[in-house]
Every structure is written in structure tokens, then in C-alpha cells.
C-alpha positions as CSV (number, residue, x, y, z in Angstrom):
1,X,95.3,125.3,93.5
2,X,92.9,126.0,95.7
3,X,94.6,129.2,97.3
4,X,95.0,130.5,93.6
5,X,91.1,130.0,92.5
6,X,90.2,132.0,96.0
7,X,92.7,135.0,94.6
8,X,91.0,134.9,91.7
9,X,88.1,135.2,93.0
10,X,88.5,138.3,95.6
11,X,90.5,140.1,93.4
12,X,87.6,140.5,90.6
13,X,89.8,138.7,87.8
14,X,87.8,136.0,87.4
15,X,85.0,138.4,86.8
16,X,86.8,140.1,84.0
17,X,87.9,137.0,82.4
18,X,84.4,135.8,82.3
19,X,83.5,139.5,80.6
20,X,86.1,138.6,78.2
21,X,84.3,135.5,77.6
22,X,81.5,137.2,77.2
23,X,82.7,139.5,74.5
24,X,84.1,136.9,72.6
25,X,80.5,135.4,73.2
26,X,78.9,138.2,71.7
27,X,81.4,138.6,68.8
28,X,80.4,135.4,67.6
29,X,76.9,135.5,67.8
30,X,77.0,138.5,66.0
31,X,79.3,137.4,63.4
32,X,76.9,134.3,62.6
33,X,74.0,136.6,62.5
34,X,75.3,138.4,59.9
35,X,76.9,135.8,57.9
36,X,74.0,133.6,57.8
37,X,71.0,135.8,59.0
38,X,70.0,133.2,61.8
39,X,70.6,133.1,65.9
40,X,69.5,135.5,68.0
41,X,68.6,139.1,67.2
42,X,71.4,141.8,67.6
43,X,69.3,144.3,70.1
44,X,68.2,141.7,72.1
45,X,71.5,140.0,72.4
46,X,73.3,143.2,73.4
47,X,70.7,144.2,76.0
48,X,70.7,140.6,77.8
49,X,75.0,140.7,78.1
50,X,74.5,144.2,79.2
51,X,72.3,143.0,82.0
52,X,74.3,139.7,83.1
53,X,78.2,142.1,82.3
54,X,76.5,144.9,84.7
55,X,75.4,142.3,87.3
56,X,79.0,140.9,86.7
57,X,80.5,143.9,87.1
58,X,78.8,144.7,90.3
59,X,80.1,141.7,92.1
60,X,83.0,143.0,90.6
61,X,82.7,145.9,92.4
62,X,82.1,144.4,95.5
63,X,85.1,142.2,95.8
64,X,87.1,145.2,95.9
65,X,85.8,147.4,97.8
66,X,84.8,150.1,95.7
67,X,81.9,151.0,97.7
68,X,78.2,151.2,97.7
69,X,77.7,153.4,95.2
70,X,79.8,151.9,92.5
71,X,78.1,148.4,93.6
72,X,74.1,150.7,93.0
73,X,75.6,151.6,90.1
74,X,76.3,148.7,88.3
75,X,73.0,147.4,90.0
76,X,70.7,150.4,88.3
77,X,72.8,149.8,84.9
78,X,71.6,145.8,85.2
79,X,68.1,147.0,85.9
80,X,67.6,149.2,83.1
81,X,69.3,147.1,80.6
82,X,66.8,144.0,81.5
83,X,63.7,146.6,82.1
84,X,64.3,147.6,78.2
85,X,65.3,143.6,76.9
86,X,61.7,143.1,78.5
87,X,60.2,146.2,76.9
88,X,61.5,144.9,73.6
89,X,60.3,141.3,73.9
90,X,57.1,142.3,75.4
91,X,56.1,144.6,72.1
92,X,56.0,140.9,70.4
């Protein structure tokens, strides 16, 4: 069990099955926003996943070897997704 959680683990697919999480996370916030005009606002959702799937996709990255730049990448996509969820909540 414990050999097959480590594969997991170093071969990114845990990583993407936590981003498929997280779309189906998404998906359903959204669909309760619409259908009942509460939870949390659509912008603001999107641009926090966007900052935790880039971070995600980063270590991501890393596991496999895909090199610094892919890894900076990922990292700058976090930032600037975060950088403009704070922009937007700051405006309030």
C-alpha cells in the first residue's frame, strides 16, 4: 500500500487527481451559484483554483523532472493569479 501511495506520489498522478477534484470542486460551486445566486463569487472562485491548480501543477512539474523552467512557470502563473484575487478583494 505503501509502495503504491509513494508511486503515486513521484509520478504527479496524485496531483492530477486532486486537479480533477478540483474541477469537479469548481463545477459545483458554480452550479449552486447560479441556481440559487449564493456561495462564493464566480471571479474570485476561478482566480483562487487558478492560484492553488498552478501551485499544484508546479509540484507537478517537479516530480517529473520537467525542469526549472516549467517549475518558474507554473510558479509566475500562481503569482499572478493570487496578485489579481488580491487586487480584486482589495477594491472592496
Amino acid at each position: 500500500m505503501a509502495e503504491a501511495l509513494g508511486e503515486l506520489v513521484q509520478s504527479g498522478q496524485l496531483v492530477e487527481l486532486v486537479l480533477a477534484l478540483v474541477a469537479l470542486e469548481a463545477a459545483a460551486l458554480l452550479v449552486y451559484r447560479f441556481r440559487t445566486g449564493r456561495g462564493p463569487e464566480p471571479l474570485g472562485l476561478v482566480f483562487n483554483l487558478a492560484a492553488g491548480s498552478a501551485l499544484m501543477l508546479a509540484l507537478r512539474a517537479a516530480l517529473q523532472d520537467a525542469g526549472w523552467t516549467h517549475v518558474a512557470a507554473f510558479l509566475v502563473l500562481a503569482l499572478a493569479a493570487h496578485l489579481a484575487d488580491l487586487a480584486r478583494r482589495w477594491q472592496r
